[in-house]
BAFI-3210 file (N, C-alpha, C; in Angstrom, 3 decimals, decimal comma, padded with zeros to 6 digits):
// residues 132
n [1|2|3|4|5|6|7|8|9|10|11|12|13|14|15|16|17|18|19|20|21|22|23|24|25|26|27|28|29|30|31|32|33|34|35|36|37|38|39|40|41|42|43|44|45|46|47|48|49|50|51|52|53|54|55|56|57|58|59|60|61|62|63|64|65|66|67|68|69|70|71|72|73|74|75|76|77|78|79|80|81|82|83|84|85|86|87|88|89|90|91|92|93|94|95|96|97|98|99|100|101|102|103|104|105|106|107|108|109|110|111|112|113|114|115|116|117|118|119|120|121|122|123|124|125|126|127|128|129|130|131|132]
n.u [000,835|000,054|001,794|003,056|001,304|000,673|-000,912|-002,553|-004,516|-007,008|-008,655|-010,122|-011,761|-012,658|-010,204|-009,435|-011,188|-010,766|-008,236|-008,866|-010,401|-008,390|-005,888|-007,103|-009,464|-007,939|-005,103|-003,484|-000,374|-000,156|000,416|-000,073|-000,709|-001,436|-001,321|000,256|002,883|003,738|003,699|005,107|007,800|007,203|007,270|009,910|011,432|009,623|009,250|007,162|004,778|002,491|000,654|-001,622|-003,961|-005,656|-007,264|-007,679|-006,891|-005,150|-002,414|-000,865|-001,486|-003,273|-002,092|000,199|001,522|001,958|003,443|005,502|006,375|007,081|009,771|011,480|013,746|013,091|010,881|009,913|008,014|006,251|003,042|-000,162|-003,413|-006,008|-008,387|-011,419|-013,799|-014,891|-016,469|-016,796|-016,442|-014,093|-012,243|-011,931|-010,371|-008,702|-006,844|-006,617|-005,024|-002,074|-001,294|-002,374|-003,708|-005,856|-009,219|-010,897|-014,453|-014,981|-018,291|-016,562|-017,025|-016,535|-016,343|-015,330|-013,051|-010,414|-010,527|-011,110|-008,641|-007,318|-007,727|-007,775|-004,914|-004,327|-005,491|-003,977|-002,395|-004,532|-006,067|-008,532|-011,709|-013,359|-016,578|-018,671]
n.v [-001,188|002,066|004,882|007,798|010,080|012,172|015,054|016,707|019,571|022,288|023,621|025,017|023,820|021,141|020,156|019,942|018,340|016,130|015,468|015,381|012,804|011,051|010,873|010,969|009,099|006,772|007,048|007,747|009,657|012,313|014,964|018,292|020,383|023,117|023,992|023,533|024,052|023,625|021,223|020,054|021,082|019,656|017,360|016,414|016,849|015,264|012,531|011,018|008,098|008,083|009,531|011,821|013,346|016,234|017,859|019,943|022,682|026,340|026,954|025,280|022,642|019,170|016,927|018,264|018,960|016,294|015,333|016,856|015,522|013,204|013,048|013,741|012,639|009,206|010,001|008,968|006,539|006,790|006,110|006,995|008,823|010,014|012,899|014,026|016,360|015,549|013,708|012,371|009,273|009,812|011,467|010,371|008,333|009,445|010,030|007,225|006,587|007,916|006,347|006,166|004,962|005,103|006,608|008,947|010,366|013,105|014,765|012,919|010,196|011,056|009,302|006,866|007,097|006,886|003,429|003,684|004,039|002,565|000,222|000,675|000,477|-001,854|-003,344|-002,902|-003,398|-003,656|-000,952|001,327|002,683|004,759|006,034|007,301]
n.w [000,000|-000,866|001,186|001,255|-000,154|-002,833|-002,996|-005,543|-005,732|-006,669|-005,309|-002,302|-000,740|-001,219|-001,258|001,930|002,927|001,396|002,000|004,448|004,966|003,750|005,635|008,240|008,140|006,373|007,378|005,571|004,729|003,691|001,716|000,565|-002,652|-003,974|-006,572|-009,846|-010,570|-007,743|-006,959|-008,298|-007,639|-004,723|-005,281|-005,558|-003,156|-001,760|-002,595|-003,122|-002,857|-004,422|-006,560|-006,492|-008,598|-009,306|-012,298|-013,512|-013,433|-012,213|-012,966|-014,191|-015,789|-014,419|-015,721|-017,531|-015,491|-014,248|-016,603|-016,395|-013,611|-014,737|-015,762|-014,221|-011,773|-010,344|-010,922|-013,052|-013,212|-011,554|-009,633|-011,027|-009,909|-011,137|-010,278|-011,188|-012,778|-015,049|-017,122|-019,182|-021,329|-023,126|-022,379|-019,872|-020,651|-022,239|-019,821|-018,854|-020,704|-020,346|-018,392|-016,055|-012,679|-012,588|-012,765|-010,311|-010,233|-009,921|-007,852|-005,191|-002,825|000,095|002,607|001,305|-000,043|000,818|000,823|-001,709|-003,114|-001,335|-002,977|-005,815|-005,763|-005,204|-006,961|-008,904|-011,874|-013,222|-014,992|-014,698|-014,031|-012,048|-010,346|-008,031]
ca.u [000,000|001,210|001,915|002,846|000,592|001,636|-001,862|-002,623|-005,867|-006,528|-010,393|-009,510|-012,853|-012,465|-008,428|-009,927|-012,384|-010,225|-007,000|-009,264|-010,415|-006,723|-005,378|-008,042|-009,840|-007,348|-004,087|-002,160|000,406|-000,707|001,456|-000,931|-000,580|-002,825|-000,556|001,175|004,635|004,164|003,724|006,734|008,750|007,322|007,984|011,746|011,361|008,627|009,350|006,217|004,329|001,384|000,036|-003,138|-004,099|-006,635|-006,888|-007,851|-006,033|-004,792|-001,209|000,074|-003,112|-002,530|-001,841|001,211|002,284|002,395|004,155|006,989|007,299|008,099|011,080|012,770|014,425|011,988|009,241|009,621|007,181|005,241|001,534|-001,118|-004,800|-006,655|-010,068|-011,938|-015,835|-015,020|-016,790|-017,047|-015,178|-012,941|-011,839|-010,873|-009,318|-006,699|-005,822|-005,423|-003,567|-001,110|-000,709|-002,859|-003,828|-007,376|-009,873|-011,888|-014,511|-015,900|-017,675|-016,182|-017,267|-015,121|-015,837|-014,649|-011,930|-009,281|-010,564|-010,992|-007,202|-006,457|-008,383|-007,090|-003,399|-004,076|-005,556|-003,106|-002,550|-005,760|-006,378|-010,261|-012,458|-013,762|-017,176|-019,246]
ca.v [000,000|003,733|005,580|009,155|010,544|013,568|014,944|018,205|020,247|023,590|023,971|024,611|022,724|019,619|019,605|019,699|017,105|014,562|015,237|014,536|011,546|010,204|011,453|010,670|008,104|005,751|006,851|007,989|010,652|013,402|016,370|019,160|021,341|024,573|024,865|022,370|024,451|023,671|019,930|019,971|021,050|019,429|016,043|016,191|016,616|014,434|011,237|010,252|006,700|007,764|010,815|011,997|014,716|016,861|017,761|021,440|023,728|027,266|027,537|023,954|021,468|018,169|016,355|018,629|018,304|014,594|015,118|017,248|014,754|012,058|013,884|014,232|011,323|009,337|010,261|008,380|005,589|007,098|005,711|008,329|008,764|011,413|013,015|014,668|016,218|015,436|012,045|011,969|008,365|009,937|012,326|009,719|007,135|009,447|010,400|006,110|005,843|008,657|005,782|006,833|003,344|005,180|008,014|009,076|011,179|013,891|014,449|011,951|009,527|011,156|008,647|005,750|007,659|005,869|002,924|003,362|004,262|001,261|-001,111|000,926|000,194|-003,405|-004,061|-001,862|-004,004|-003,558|000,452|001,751|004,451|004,299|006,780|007,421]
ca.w [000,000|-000,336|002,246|000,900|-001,777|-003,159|-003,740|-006,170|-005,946|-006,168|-004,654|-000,732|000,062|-001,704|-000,749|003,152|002,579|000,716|003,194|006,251|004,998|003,689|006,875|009,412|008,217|006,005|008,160|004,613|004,922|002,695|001,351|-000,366|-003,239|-004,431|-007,548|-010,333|-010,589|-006,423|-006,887|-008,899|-006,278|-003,640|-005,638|-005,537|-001,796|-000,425|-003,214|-002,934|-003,200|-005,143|-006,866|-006,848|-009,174|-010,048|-013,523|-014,243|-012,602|-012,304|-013,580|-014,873|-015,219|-013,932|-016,986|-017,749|-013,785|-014,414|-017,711|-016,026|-012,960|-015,332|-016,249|-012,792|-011,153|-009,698|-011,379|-014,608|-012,949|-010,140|-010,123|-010,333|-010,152|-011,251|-009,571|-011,971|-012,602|-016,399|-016,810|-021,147|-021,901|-024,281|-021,937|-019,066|-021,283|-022,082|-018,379|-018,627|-021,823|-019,792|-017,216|-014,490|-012,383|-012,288|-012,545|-009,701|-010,439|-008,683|-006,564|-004,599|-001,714|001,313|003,515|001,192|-000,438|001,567|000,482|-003,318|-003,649|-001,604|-003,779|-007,046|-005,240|-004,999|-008,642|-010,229|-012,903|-014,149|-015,478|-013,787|-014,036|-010,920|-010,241|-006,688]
c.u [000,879|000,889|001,621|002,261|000,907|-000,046|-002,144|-004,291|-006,066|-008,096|-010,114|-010,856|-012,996|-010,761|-008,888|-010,454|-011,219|-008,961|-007,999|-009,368|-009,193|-006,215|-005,839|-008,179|-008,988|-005,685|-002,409|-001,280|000,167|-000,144|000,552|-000,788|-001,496|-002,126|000,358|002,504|005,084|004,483|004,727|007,873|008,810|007,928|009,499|012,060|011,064|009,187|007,820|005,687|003,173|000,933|-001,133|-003,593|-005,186|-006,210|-006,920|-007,827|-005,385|-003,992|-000,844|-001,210|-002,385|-001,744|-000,147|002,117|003,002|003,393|006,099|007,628|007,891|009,232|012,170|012,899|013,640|011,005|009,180|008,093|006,206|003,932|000,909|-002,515|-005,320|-008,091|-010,200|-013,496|-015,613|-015,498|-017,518|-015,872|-014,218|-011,827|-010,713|-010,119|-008,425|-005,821|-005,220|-004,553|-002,210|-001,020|-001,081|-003,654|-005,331|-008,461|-011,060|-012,908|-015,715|-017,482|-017,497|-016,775|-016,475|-014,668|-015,206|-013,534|-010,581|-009,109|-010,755|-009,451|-006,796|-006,584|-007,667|-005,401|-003,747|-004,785|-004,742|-002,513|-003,903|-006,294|-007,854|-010,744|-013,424|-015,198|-017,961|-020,756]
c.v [001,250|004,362|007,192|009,298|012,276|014,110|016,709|018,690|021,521|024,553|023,889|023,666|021,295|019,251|019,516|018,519|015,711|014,526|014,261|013,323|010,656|009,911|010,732|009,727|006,600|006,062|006,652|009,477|011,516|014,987|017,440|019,963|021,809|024,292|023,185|022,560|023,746|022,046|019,310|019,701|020,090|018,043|015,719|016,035|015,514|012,651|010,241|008,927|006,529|009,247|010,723|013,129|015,325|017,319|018,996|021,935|025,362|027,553|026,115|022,970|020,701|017,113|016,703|018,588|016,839|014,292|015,263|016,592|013,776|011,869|013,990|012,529|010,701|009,027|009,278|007,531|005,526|007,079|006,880|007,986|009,977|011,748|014,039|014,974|015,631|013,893|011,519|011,091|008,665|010,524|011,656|008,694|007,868|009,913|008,706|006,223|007,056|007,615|005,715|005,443|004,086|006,723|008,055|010,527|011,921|014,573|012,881|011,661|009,809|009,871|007,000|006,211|007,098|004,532|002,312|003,521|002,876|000,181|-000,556|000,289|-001,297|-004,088|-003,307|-002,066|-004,184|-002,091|000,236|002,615|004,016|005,842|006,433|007,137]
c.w [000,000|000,674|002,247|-000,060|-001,624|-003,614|-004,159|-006,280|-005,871|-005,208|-002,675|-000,089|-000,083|-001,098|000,830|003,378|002,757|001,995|004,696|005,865|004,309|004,761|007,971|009,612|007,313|005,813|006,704|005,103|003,940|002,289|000,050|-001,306|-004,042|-005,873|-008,540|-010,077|-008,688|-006,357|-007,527|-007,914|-005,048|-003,616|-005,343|-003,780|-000,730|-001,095|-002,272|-003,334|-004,599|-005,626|-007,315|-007,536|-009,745|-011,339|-013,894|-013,121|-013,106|-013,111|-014,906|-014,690|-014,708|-014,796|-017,490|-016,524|-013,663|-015,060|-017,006|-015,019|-013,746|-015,972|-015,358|-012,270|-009,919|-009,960|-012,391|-014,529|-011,726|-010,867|-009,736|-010,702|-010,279|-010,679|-010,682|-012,308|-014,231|-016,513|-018,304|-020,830|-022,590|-023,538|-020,775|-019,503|-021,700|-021,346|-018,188|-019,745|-021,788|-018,650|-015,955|-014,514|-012,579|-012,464|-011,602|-010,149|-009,441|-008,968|-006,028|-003,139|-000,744|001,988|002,913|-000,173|-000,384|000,981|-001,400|-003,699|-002,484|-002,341|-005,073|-006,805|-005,888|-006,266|-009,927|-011,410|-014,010|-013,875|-014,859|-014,013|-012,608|-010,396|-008,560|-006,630]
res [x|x|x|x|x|x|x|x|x|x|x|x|x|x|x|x|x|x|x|x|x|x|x|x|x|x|x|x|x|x|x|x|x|x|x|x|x|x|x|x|x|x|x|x|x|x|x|x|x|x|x|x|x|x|x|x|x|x|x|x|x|x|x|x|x|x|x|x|x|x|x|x|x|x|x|x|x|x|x|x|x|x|x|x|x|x|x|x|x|x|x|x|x|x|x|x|x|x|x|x|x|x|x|x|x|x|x|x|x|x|x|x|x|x|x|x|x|x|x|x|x|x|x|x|x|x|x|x|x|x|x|x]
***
């Protein structure tokens, strides 16, 4: 299971939400960022287990966030999942055929939040779209 997730959002009510219940209720370690250029950075730092990323964003979406960790040492092969309200098939098959073990989409189930990223963990061999 992962431990650290590196997770990117930039909505402070939904980044509250989802932390508590990582945090709280399924006892992950959780490192936050408002910002892609921030999740950049914070990557090289934290070397996280798992990234979680929202997709439309302020400065750097998530898509291009992803792009540029897989560039830094490290990153090439870090698993990610994306949360997203976008829920057209075309749209989340090509957050998988970028590699992402999964797409959650929002809104999301807080209180089994914890548990959809450990079940995505543990079939991660098999790509998901995973909805609430």
């Amino acid at each position: 299971m992962p431990n650290k997730i590196l997770y990117l959002e930039d909505d402070a009510h939904i980044s509250e939400i989802a932390i508590m219940a990582l945090e709280d209720f399924s006892d992950f370690n959780v490192r936050h960022c408002s910002h892609g250029s921030m999740a950049i950075e914070t990557f090289r730092a934290y070397q996280p287990d798992l990234l979680l990323f929202d997709v439309m964003l302020p400065d750097i979406d998530g898509v291009e966030t992803l792009r540029r960790i897989r560039q830094l040492p490290g990153g090439e092969h870090i698993p990610v999942i994306f949360m997203t309200a976008k829920v057209q098939k075309h749209e989340q098959q090509a957050y998988m055929d970028l590699g992402a073990l999964s797409v959650i989409v929002k809104p999301f189930d807080a209180l089994n939040l914890g548990d959809q990223i450990k079940s995505i963990w543990s079939a991660r061999q098999t790509p998901s779209v995973l909805s609430t």
